[in-house]
C-alpha atoms as one frame of an Amber mdcrd trajectory, in Angstrom:
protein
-209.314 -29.584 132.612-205.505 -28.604 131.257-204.709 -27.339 134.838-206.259
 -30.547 136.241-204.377 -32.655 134.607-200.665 -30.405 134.874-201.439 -31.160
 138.706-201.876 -34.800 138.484-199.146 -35.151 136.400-196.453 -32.985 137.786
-195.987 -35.189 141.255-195.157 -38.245 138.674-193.156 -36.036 136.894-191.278
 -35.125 139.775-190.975 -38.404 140.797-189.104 -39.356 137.539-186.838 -36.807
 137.692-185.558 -37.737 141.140-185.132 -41.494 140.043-181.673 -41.991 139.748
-179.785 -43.458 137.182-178.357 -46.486 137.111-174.478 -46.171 137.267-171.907
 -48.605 134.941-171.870 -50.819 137.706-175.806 -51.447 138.003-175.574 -51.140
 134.165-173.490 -54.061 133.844-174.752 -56.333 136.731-178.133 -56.171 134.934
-176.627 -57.316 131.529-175.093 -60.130 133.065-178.171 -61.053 134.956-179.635
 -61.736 131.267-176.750 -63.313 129.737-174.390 -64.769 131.900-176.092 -65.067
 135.745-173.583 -67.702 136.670-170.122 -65.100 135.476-168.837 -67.658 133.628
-167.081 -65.700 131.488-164.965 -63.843 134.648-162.360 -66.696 134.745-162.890
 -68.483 131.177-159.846 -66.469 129.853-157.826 -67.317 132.543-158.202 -71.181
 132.692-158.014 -71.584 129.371-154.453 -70.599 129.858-153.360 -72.111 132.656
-150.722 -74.726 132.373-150.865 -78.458 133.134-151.060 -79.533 137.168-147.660
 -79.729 138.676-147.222 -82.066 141.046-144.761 -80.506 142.942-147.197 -77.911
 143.814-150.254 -79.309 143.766-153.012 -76.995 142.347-155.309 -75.619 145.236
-158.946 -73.555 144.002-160.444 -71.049 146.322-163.937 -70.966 145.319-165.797
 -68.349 146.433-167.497 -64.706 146.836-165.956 -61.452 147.689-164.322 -62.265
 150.716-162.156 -65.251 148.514-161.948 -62.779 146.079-160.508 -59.811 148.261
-157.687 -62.651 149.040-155.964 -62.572 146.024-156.483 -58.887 145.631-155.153
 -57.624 148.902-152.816 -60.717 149.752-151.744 -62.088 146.424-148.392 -63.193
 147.929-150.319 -66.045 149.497-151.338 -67.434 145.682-148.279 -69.133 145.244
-147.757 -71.480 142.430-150.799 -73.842 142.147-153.336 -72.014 144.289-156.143
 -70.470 142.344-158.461 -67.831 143.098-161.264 -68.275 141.310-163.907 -65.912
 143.740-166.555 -63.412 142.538-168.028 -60.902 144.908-171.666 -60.959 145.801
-171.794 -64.262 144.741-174.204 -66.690 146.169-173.990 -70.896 146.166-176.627
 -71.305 143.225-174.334 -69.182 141.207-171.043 -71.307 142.108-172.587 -74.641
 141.519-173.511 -73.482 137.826-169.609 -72.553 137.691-168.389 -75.276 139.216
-167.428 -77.749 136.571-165.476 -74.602 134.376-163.640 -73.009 137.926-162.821
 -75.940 139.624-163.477 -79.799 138.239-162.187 -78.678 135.259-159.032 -77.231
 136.286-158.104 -80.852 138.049-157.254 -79.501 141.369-155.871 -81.975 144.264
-158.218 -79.593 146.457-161.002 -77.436 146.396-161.868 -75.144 149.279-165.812
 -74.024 149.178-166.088 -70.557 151.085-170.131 -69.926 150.710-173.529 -68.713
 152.210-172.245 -64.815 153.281-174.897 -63.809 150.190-177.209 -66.437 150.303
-177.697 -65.063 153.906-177.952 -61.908 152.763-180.417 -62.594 149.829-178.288
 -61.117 147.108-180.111 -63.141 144.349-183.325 -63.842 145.963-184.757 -65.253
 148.941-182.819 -68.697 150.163-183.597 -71.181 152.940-180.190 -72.674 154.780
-181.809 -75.753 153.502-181.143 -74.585 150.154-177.872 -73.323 150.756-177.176
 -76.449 152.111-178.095 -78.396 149.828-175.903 -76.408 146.899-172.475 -77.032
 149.485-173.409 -80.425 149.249-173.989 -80.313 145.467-169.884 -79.029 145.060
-168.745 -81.002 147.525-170.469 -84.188 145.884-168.925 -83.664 142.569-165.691
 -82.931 143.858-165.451 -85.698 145.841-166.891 -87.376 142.553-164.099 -86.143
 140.357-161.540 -87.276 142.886-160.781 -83.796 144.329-160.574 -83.422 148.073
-162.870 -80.518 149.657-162.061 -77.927 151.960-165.127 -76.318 153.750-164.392
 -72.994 154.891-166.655 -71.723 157.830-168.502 -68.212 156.988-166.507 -65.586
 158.346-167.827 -63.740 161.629-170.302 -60.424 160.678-173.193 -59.168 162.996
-174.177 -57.168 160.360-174.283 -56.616 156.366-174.409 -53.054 155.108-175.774
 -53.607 151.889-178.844 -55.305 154.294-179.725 -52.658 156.938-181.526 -54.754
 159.757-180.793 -58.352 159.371-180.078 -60.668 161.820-176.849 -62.101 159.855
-174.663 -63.855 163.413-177.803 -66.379 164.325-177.924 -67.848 160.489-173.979
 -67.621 160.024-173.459 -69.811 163.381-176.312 -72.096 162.199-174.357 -72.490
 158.936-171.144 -73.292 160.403-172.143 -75.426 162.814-173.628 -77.647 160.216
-170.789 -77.331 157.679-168.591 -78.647 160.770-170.830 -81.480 161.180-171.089
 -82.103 157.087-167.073 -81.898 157.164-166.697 -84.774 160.043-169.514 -87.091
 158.018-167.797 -86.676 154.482-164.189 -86.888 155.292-163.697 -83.164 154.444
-161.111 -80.689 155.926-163.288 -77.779 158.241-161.284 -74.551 158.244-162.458
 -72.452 160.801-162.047 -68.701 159.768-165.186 -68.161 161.991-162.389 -69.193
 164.900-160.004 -66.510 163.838-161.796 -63.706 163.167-164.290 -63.490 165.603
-164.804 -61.191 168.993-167.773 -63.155 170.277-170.459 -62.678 167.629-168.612
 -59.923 165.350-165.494 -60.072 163.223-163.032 -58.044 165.277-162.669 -54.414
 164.023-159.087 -54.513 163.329-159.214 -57.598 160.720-161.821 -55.636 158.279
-163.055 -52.392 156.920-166.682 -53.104 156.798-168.206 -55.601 159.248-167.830
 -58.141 156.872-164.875 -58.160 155.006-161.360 -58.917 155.815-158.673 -56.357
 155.078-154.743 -57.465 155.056-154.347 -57.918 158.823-157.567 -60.212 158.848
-156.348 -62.636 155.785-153.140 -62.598 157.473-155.071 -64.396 160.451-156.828
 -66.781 158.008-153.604 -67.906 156.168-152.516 -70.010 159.137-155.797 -71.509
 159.106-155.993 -72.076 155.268-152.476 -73.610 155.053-153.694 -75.980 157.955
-156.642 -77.019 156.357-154.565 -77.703 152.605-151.872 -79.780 154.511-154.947
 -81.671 156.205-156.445 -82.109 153.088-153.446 -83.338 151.563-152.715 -85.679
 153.897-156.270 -87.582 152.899-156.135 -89.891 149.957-157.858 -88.506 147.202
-161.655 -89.730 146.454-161.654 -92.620 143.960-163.065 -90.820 140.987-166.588
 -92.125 139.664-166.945 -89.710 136.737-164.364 -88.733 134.195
């Protein structure tokens, strides 16, 4: 009966032993998942010190995921005074809309740009429709527009792939995405910034403008700065939304 029982239990034993342990990373990603899903503490510091709006540079906010967030770290020369990075990789639109008011209405920008749906796509916290994602673009850009900020939409940049998603179809969804932020953009007076435009080779973003298939590296936001300061000067050309909340 002892021996019976060793040999059942051995296989789970050995199965235990060869689970591996989460790292700080995974450690810390499952904290926050508990306390703080949204990350609103990653930029609470930060704009509780910023300064007042100055209107000869009038205060831009990136909001994002990883790839707005990889802008300021590998091109922070392009932040210049007023212009705000407030992305957070892996990052999906359900996420952003819950920090919305602290990261952007609350900071009183002239312009928002909304760069979302790479990890909605890629189902990074749970499965989405593009109806849903959708509908949370429209959800920002609605109370922007309500706060009297004027709204960028950035398209998703170009991937034919995601690594951390081995076999999805990412190129079909992303083009269905932009296509219908384009169309959102013409219908709601916002600026479209094609990065899709820029980056792309056909379906893929072009090898030498990332380091993973999805990501830009310095050469790549160096092709999406012309683009982005198009889109702000566009934007800033519009009168701003008559505010109907305060």
């Amino acid at each position: 009966m002892l021996a019976a029982t060793l040999m059942i239990s051995l296989p789970f034993a050995a199965l235990f032993a060869q689970t591996p342990k989460p790292n700080a990373a995974d450690q810390e990603a499952e904290v926050r998942l508990h306390q703080d899903w949204p990350w609103l503490e990653r930029y609470r510091a930060a704009n509780a010190t910023l300064p007042a709006p100055d209107a000869k540079a009038p205060r831009i906010v990136f909001m994002g995921d990883s790839i707005t967030q990889g802008w300021i770290d590998k091109v922070p020369g392009f932040f210049t005074p007023g212009r705000l990075d407030r992305g957070i990789g892996g990052q999906t639109t359900p996420q952003m809309v819950l920090r919305f008011r602290q990261d952007v209405i609350d900071l009183h920008p002239a312009v928002v740009q909304i760069m979302a749906g790479t990890n909605d796509i890629a189902g990074n916290t749970g499965p989405m429709t593009i109806e849903q994602t959708h509908a949370n673009i429209m959800t920002m850009a609605e109370l922007a527009r309500a706060h009297g900020i004027r709204v960028i939409l950035a398209s998703i940049p170009p991937a034919d792939h995601f690594p951390w998603r081995p076999g999805l179809a990412t190129a079909p969804r992303i083009a269905q995405t932009n296509a219908w932020l384009k169309d959102y953009a013409a219908r709601t007076g916002a600026v479209y910034a094609d990065y899709w435009g820029a980056l792309h080779d056909g379906q893929a973003l072009k090898a030498e403008y990332t380091y993973d298939g999805v990501h830009p590296n310095e050469p790549g936001y160096r092709v999406m700065a012309p683009v982005a300061e198009a889109a702000i000067k566009a934007a800033l050309a519009k009168p701003a939304p008559k505010p109907i909340a305060r």
